[in-house]
C-alpha positions as a printed NumPy array, in Angstrom:
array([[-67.488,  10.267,  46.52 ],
       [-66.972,  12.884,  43.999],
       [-66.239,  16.343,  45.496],
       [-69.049,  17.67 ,  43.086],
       [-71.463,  15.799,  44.855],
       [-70.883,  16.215,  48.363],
       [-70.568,  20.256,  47.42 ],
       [-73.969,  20.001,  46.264],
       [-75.314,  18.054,  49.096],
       [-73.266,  18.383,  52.097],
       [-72.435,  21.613,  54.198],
       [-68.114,  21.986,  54.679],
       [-68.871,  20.839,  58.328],
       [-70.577,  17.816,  56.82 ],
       [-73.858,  18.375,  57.894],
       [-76.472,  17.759,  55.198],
       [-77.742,  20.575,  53.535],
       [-81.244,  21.663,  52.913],
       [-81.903,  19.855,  49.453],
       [-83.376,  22.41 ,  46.772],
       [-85.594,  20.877,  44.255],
       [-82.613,  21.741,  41.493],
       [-79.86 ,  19.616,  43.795],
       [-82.927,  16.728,  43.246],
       [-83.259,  17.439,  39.462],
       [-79.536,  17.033,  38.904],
       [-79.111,  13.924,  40.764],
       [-82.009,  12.471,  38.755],
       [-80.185,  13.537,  35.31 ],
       [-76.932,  12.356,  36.223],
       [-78.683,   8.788,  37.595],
       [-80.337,   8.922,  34.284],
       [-76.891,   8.996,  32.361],
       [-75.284,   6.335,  34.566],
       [-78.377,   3.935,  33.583],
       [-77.976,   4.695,  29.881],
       [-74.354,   3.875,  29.779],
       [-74.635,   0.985,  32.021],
       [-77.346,   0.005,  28.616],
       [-75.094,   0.981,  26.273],
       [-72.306,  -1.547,  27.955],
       [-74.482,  -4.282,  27.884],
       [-75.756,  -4.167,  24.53 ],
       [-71.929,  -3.846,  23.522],
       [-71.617,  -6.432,  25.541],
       [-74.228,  -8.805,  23.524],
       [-73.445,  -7.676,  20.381],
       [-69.598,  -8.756,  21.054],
       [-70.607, -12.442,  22.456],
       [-72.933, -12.591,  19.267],
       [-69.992, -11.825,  16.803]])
């Protein structure tokens, strides 16, 4: 996983960390980006088999 991510969620002796409502709101936004690129591919996508 990327280090980013397990910083913001897990302790260095790998125990979970107690999740702050701001950890939650940046996992949502970057979720959110993944989903509209994974859109953005597929429309690409159609639009190529289309042409």
């Amino acid at each position: 996983m990327h280090s980013d991510f397990n910083e913001s969620f897990f302790n260095e002796d790998s125990s979970a960390k107690d999740t702050p409502d701001e950890e939650y709101r940046l996992l949502y936004v970057a979720m959110t980006r993944a989903k509209k690129k994974l859109y953005a591919a597929n429309i690409a996508k159609v639009i190529e088999i289309i042409q």
